[in-house]
N, C-alpha and C positions, 0 to 999 in steps of 0.2 A: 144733665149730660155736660161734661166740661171739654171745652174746647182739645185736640188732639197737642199743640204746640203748649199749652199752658202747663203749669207745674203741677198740676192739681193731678194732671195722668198719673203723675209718679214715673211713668217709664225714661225713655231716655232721651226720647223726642221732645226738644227745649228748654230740658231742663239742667242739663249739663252747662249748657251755652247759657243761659240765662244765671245761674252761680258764678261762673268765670266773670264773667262782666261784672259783677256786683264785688269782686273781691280787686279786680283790677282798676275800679276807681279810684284809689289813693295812686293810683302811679304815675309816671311824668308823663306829662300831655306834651305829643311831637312839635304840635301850636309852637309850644316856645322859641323854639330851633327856628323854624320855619321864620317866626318872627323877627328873631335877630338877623336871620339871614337877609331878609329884606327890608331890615334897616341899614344892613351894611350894602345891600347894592345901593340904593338911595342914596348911601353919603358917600359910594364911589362915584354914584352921577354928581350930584354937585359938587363935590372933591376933583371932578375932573373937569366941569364946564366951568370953575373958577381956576381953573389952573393951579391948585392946589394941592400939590402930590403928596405931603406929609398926611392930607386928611383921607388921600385916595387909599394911600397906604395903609393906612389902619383902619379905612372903613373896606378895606380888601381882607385885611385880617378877621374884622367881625363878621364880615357873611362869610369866610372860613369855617370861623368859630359856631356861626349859629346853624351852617349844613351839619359838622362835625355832631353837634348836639340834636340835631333831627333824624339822624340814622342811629345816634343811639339811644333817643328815647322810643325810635318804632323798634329798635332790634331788642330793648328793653321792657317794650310792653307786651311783643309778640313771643319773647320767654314767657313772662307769664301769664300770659293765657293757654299756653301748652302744655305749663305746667297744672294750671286750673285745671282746661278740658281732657286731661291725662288721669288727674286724680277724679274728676267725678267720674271719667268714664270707668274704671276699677271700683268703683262704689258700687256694693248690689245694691239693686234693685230693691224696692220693698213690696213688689208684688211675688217676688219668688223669693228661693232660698238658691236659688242657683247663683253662681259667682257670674258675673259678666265678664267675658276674654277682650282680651285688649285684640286690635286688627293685626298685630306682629307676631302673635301668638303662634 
């Protein structure tokens, strides 16, 4: 007897989800953004507790730049996982011959 959430059911209980994820591993990890964002606060804090405004300025600019790229590597991974869990979910099934309806249907 195989687990209900496992792919081995074949139905649509974790298996859908469990394809998406495996196809959306090559896509940008939001980590990055995230990280440059908080390199650039950092070199605003010391850019500013040196009195250094030239470094505050462009370390203002990178945690711009690395927010800017952390909403659009989640607004880019959350496309395609919709795109994924869209398409398996239009996938029949291989226990029936019936089509599976999408929820908009």
């Amino acid at each position: 007897m195989s687990h209900p959430m496992s792919n081995e059911a074949g139905g649509v209980q974790g298996g859908g989800l469990s394809r998406a994820t495996s196809e959306n591993d090559a896509g940008p990890d939001p980590v990055i953004g995230a990280g440059i964002a908080l390199l650039g606060i950092f070199l605003m804090g010391v850019g500013g507790a040196a009195g250094a405004h030239y470094l505050f300025n462009f370390a203002t600019l990178v945690a711009v730049l690395g927010a800017v790229l952390f909403v659009l590597f989640v607004a880019l991974t959350a496309l395609k996982q919709r795109r994924a869990l869209g398409a398996a979910g239009r996938a029949p099934s291989p226990d029936s011959g019936v089509e599976q309806r999408d929820a908009r249907d």
